[in-house]
MDAnalysis code that builds the backbone (N, CA, C; Angstrom):
import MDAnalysis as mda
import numpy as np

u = mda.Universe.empty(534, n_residues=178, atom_resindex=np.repeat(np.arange(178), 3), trajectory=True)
u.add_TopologyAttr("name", ["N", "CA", "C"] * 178)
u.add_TopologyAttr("resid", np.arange(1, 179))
u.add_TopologyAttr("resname", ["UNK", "UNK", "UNK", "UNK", "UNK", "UNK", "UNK", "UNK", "UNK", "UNK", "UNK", "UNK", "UNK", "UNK", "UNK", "UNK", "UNK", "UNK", "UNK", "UNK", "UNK", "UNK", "UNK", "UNK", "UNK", "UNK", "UNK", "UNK", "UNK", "UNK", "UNK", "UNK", "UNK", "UNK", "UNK", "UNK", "UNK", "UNK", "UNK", "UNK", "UNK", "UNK", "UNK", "UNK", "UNK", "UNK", "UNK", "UNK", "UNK", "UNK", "UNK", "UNK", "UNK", "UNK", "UNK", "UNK", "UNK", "UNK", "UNK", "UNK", "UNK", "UNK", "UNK", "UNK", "UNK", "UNK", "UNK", "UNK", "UNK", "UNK", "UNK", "UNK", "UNK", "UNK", "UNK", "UNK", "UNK", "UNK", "UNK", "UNK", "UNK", "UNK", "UNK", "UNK", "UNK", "UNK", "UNK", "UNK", "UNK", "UNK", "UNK", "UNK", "UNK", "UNK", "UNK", "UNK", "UNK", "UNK", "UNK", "UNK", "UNK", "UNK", "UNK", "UNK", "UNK", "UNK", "UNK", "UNK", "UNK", "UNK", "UNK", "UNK", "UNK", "UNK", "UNK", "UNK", "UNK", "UNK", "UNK", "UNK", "UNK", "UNK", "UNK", "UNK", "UNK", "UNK", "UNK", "UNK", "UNK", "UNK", "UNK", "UNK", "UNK", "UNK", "UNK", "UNK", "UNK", "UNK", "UNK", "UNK", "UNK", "UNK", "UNK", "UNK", "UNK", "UNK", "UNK", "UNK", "UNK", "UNK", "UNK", "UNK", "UNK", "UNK", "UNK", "UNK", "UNK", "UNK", "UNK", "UNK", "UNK", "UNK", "UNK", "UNK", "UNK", "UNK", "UNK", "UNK", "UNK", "UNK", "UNK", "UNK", "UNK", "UNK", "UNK", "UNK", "UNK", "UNK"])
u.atoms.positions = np.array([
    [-32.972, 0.079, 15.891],
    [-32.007, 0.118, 14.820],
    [-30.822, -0.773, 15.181],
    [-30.637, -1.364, 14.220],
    [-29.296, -2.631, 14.441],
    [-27.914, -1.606, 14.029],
    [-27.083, -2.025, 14.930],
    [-25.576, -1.618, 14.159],
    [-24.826, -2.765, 13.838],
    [-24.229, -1.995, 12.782],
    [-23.715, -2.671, 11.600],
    [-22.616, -3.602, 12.261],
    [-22.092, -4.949, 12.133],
    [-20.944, -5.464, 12.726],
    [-20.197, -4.879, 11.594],
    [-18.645, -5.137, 13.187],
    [-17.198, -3.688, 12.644],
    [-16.799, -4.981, 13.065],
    [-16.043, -5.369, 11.477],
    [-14.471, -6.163, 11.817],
    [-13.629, -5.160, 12.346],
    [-12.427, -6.400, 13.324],
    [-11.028, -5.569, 14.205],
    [-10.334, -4.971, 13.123],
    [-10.035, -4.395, 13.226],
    [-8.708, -3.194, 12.297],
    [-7.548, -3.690, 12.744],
    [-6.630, -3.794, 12.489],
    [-5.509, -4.027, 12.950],
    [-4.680, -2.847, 12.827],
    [-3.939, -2.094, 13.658],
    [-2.582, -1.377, 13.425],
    [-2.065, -0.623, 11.968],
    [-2.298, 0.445, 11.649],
    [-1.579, 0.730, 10.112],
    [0.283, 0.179, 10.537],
    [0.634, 0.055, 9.480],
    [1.885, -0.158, 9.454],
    [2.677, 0.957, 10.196],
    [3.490, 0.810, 11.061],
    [4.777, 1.554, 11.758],
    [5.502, 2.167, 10.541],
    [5.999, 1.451, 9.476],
    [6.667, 1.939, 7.873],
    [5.794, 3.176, 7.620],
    [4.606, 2.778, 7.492],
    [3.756, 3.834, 6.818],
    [3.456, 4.908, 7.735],
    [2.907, 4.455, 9.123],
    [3.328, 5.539, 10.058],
    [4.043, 6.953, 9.865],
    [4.957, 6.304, 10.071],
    [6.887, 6.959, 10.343],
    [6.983, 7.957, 8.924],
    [6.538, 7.536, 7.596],
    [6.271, 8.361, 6.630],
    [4.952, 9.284, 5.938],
    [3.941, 9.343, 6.950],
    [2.874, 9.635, 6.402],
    [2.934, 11.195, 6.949],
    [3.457, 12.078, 7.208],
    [4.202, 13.411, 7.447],
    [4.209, 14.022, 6.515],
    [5.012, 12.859, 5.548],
    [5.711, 13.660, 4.313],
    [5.143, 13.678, 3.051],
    [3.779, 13.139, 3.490],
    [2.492, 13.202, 2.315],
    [2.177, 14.501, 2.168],
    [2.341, 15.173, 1.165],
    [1.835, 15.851, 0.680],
    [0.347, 16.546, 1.408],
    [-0.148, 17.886, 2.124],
    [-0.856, 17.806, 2.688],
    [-2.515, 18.369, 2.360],
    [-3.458, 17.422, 2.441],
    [-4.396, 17.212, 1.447],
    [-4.399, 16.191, 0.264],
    [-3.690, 15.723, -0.150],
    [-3.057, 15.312, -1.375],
    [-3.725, 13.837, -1.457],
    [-4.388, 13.599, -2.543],
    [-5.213, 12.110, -2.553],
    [-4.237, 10.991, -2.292],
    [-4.291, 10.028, -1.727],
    [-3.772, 8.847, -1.231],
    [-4.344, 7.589, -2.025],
    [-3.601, 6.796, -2.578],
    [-4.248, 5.492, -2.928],
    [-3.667, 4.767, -1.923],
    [-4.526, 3.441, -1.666],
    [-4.649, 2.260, -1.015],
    [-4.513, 1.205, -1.759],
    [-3.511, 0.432, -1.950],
    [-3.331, -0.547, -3.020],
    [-3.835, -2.083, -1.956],
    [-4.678, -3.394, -2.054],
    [-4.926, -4.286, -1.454],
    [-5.356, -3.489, -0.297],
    [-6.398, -2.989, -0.149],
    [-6.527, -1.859, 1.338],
    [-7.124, -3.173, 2.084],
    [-7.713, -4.319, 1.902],
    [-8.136, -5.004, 2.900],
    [-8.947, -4.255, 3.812],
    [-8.728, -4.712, 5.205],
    [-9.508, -3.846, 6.186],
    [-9.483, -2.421, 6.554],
    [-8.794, -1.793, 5.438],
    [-9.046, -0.416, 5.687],
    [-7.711, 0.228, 6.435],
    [-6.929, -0.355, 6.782],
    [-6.287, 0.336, 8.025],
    [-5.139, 1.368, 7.654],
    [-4.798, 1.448, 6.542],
    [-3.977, 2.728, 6.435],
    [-5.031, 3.592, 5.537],
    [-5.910, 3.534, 4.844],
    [-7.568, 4.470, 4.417],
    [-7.525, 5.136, 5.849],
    [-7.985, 4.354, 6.752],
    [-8.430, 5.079, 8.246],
    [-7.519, 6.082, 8.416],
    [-6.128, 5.489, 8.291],
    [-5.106, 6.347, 8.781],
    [-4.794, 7.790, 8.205],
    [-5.336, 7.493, 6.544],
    [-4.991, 8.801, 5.902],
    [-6.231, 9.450, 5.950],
    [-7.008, 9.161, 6.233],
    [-8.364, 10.111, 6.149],
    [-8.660, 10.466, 7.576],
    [-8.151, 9.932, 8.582],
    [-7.950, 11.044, 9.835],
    [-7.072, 11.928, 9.884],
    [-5.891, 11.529, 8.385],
    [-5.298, 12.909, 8.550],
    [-5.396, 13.887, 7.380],
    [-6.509, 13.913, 7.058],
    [-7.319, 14.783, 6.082],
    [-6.889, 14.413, 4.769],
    [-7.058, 13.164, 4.513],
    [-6.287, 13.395, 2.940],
    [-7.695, 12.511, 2.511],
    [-8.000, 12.431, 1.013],
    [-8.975, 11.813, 0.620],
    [-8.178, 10.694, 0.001],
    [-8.457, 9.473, 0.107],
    [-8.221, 7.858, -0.054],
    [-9.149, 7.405, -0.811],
    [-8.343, 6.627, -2.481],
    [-8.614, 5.607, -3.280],
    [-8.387, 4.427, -2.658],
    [-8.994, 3.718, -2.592],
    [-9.144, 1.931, -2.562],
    [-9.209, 1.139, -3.131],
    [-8.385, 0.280, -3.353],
    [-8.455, -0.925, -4.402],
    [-8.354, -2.215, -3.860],
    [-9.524, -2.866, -4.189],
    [-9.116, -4.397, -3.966],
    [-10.145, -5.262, -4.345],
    [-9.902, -6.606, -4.417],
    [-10.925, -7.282, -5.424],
    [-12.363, -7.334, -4.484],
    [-12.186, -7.664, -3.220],
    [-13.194, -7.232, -2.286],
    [-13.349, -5.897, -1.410],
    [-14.188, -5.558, -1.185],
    [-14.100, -3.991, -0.249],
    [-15.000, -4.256, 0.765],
    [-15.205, -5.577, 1.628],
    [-16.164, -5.704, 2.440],
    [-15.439, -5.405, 4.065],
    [-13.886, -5.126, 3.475],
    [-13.450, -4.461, 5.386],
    [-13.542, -3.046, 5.100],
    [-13.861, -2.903, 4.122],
    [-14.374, -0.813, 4.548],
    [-16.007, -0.148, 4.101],
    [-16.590, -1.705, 4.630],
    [-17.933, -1.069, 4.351],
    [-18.185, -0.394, 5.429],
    [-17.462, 0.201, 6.439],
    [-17.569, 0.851, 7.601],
    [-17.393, 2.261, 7.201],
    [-16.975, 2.113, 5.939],
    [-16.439, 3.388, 5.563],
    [-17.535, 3.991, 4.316],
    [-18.299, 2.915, 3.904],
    [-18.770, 3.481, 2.885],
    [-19.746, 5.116, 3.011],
    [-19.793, 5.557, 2.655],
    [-20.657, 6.908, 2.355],
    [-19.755, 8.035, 2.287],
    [-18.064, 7.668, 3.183],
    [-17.912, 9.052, 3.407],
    [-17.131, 10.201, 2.290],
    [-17.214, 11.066, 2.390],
    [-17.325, 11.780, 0.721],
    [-15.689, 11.844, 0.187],
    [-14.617, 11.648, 1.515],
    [-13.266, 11.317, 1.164],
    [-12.721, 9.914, 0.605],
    [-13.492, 9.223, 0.752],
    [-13.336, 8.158, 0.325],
    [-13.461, 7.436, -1.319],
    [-13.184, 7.373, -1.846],
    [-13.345, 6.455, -3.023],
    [-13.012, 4.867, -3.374],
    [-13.916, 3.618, -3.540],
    [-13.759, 2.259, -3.070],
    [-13.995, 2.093, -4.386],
    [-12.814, 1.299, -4.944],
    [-12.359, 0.701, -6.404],
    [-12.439, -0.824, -6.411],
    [-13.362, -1.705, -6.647],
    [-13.494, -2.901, -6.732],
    [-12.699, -3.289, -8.308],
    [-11.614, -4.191, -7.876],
    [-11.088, -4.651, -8.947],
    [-9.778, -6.139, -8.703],
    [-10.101, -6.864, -9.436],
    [-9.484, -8.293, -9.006],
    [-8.215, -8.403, -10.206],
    [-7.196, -7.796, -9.913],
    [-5.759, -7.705, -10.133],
    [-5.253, -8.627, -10.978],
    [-5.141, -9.412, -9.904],
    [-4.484, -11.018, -10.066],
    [-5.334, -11.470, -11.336],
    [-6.535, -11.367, -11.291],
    [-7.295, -12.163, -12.575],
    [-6.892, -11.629, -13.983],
    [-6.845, -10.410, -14.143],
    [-6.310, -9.994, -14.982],
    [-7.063, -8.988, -15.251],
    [-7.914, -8.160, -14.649],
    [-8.664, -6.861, -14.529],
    [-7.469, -6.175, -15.083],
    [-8.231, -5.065, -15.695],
    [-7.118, -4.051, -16.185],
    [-7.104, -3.019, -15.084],
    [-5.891, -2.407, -14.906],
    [-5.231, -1.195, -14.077],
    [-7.147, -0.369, -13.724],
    [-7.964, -0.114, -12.995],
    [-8.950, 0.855, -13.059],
    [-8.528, 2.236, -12.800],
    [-7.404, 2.679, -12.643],
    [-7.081, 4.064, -12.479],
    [-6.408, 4.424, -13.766],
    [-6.588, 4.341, -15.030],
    [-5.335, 4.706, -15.789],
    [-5.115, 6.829, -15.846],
    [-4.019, 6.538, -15.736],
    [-3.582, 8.278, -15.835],
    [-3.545, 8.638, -14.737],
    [-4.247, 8.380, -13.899],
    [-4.117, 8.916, -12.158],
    [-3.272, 8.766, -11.465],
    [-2.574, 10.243, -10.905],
    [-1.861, 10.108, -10.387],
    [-2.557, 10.741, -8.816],
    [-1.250, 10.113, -7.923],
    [-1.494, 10.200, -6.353],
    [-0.303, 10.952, -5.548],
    [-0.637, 11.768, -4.221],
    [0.150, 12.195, -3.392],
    [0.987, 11.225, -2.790],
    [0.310, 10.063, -2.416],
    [1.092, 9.206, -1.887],
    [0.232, 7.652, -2.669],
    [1.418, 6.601, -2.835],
    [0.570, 5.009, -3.237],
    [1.152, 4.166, -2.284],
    [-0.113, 3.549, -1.272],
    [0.237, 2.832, 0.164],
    [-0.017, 1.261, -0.468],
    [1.091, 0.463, -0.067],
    [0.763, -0.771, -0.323],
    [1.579, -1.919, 0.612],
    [0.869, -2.274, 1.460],
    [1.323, -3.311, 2.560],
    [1.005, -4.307, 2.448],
    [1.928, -5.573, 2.611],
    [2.095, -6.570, 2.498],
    [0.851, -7.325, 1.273],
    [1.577, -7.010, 0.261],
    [0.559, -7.349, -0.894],
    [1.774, -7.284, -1.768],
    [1.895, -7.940, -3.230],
    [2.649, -7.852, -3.849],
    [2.052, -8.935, -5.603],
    [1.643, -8.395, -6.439],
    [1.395, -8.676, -7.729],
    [2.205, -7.906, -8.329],
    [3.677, -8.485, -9.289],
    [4.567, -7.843, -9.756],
    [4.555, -7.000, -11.001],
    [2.897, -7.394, -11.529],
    [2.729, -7.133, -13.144],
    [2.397, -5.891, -12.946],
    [2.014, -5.194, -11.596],
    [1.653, -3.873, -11.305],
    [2.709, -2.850, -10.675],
    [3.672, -3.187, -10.183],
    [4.461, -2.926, -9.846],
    [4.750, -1.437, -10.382],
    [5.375, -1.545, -12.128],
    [5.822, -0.300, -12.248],
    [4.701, 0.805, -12.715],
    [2.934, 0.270, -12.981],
    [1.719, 0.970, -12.789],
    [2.200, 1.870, -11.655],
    [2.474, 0.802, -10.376],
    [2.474, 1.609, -8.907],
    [3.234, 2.742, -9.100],
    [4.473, 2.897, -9.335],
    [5.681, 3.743, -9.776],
    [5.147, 4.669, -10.529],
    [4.584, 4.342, -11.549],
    [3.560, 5.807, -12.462],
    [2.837, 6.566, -11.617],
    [1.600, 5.707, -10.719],
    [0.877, 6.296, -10.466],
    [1.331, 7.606, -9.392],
    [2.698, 7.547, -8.625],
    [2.931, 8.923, -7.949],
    [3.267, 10.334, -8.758],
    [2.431, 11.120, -8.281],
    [2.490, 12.388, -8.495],
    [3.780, 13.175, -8.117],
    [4.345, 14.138, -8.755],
    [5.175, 14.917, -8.742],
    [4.704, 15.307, -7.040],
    [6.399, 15.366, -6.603],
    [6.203, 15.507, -5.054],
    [5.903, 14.170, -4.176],
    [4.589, 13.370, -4.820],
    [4.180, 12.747, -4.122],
    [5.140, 11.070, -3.254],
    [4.685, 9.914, -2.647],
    [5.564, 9.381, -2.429],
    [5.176, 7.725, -2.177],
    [5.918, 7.072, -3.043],
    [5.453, 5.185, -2.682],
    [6.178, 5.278, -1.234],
    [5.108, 4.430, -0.454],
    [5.251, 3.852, 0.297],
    [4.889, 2.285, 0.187],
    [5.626, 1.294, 0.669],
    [5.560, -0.288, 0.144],
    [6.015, -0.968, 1.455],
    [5.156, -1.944, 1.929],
    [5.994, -2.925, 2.120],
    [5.334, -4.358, 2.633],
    [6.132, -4.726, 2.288],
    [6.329, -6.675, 2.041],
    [6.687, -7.451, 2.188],
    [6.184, -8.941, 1.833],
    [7.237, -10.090, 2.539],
    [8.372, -10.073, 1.482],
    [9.607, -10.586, 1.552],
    [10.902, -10.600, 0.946],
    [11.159, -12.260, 1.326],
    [12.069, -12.624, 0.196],
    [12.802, -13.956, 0.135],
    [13.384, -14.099, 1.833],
    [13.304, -15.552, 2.374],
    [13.550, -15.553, 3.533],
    [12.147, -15.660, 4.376],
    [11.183, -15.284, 4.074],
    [9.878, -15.276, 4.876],
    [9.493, -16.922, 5.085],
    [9.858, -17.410, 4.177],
    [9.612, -19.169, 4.426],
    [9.774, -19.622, 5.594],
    [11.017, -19.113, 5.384],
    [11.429, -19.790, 6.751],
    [10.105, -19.249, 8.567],
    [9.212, -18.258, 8.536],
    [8.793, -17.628, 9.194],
    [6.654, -18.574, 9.078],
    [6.593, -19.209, 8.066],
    [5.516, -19.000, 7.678],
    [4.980, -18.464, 6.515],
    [3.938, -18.330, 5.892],
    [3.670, -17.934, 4.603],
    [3.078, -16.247, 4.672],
    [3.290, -15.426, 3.511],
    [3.560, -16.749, 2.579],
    [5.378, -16.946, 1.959],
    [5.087, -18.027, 1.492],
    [6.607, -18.628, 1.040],
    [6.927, -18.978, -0.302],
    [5.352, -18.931, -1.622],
    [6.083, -19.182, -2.241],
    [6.934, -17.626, -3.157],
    [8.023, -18.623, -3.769],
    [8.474, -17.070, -4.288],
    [7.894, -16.244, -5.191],
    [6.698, -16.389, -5.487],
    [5.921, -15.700, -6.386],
    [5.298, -14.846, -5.780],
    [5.323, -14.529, -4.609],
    [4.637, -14.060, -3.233],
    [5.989, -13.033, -3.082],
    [7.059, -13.486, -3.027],
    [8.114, -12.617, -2.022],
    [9.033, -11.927, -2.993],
    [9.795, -10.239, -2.474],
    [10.176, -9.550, -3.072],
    [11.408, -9.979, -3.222],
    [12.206, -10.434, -4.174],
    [13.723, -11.010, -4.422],
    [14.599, -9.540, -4.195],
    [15.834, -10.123, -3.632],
    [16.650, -9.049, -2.596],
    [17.056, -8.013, -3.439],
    [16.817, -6.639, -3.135],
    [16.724, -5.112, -4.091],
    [15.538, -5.012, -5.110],
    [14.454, -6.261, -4.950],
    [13.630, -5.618, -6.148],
    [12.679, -4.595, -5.973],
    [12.575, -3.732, -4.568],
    [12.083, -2.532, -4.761],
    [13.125, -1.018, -5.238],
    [13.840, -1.802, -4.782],
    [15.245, -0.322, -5.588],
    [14.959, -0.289, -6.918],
    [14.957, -1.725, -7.213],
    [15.282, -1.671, -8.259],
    [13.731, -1.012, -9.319],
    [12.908, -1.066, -8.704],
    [11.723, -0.914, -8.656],
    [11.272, 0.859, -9.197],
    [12.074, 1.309, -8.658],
    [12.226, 2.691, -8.139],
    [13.302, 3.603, -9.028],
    [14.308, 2.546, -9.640],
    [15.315, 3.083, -9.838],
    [15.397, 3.947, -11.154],
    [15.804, 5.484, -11.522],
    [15.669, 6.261, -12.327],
    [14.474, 7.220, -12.015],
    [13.614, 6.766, -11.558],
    [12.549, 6.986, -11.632],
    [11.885, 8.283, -10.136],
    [12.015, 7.590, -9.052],
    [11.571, 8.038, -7.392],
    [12.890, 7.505, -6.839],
    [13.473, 9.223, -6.112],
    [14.109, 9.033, -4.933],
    [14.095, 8.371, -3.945],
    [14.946, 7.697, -3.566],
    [14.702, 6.671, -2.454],
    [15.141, 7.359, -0.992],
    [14.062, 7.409, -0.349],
    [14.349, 8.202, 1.196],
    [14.657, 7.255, 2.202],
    [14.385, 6.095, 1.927],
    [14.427, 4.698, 2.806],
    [14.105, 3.702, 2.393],
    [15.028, 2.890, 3.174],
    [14.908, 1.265, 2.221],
    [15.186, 0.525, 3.651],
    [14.590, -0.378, 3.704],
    [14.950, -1.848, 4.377],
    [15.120, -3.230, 4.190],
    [15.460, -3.803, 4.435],
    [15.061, -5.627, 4.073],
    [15.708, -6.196, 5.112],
    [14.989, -6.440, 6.214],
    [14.929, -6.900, 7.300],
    [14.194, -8.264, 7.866],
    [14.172, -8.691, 8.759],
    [13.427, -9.194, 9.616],
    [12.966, -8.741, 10.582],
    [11.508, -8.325, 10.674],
    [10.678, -7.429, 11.798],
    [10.121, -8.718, 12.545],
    [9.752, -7.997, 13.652],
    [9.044, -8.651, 15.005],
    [7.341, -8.041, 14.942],
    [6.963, -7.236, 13.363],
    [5.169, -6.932, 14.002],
    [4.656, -7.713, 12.684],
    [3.501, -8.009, 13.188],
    [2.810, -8.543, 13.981],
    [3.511, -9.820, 14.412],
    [4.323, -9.845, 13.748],
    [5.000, -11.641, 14.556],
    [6.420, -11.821, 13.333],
    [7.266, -12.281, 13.598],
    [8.495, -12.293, 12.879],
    [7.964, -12.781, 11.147],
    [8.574, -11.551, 10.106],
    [8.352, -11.695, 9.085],
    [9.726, -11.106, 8.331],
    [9.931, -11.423, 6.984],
    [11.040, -11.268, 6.074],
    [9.986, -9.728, 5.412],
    [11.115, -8.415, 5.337],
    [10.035, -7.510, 4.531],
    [11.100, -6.900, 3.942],
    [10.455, -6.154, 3.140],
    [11.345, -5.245, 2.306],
    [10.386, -3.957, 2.615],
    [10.784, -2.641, 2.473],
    [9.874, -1.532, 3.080],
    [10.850, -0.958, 2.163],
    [10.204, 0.435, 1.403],
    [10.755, 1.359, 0.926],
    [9.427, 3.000, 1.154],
    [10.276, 4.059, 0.872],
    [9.554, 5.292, 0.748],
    [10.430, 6.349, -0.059],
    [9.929, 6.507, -0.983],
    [10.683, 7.053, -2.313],
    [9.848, 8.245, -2.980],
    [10.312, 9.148, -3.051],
    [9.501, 10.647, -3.575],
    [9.515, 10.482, -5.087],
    [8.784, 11.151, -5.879],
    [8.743, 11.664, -7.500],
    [9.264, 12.907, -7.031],
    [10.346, 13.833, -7.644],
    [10.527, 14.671, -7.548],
    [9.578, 15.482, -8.051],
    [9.450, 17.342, -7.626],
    [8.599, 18.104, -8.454],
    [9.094, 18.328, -9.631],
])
């Protein structure tokens, strides 16, 4: 019997880390651009069942079968429509990915209690490498602003981090009240 080749995983986010406590416990998780899986992994070792979205799902075919899991093939950017409509989530994880037309979808989709977690490159990343153009990067407060009326804001940043290698981000984690 052959085993399957396992792309490297990289690290869930430290942001998402540092807030994944305050997920709701049990509470379904979406994965917005989940790519290789790595915050899926993260929430489904800590018992929560994980939606996935992304136009490809070939970094969590490692994952396919398992019954917490749910893998949403859908290409955003092209102009696919929203595939979750009405669904809401304990927590909506979305790292370094950013299509703005979804943005306040993202903001719907948390559940009472539940909590966005985000984060991204921000204006200034040019200077670091891509990506750079500004259609790519979050202009300065547009996750507050993102948020605003709407989900409490528990934390905000817009920094320059050192992981994986110096980048411009904006990071937020913001509750729906019950």
């Amino acid at each position: 019997m052959r085993a399957e080749p396992r792309c490297e995983v990289s690290a869930p986010s430290r942001w998402i880390v540092r807030f994944a406590p305050l997920v709701p416990e049990g509470g379904a998780v979406l994965d917005v651009a989940c790519g290789g899986g790595r915050h899926a992994r993260h929430f489904l070792a800590r018992g929560h069942p994980v939606t996935c979205v992304d136009r490809e799902l070939e970094g969590i075919s490692d994952l396919r079968g398992r019954y917490r899991l749910e893998p949403v093939a859908a290409d955003l950017e092209a102009g696919a429509p929203w595939p979750l409509p009405g669904r809401r989530f304990a927590a909506v994880v979305v790292a370094r990915y950013l299509h703005r037309p979804i943005l306040p979808v993202l903001v719907d989709a948390v559940a009472p209690g539940g909590l966005l977690l985000y984060e991204t490159f921000s204006a200034g990343n040019e200077r670091f490498g891509r990506p750079s153009n500004p259609d790519f990067l979050l202009r300065p407060g547009e996750l507050l602003e993102a948020v605003r009326g709407t989900l409490r804001v528990l934390a905000y940043e817009d920094v320059v981090a050192d992981e994986p290698q110096p980048s411009a981000l904006q990071r937020i984690a913001a509750r729906r009240e019950p």
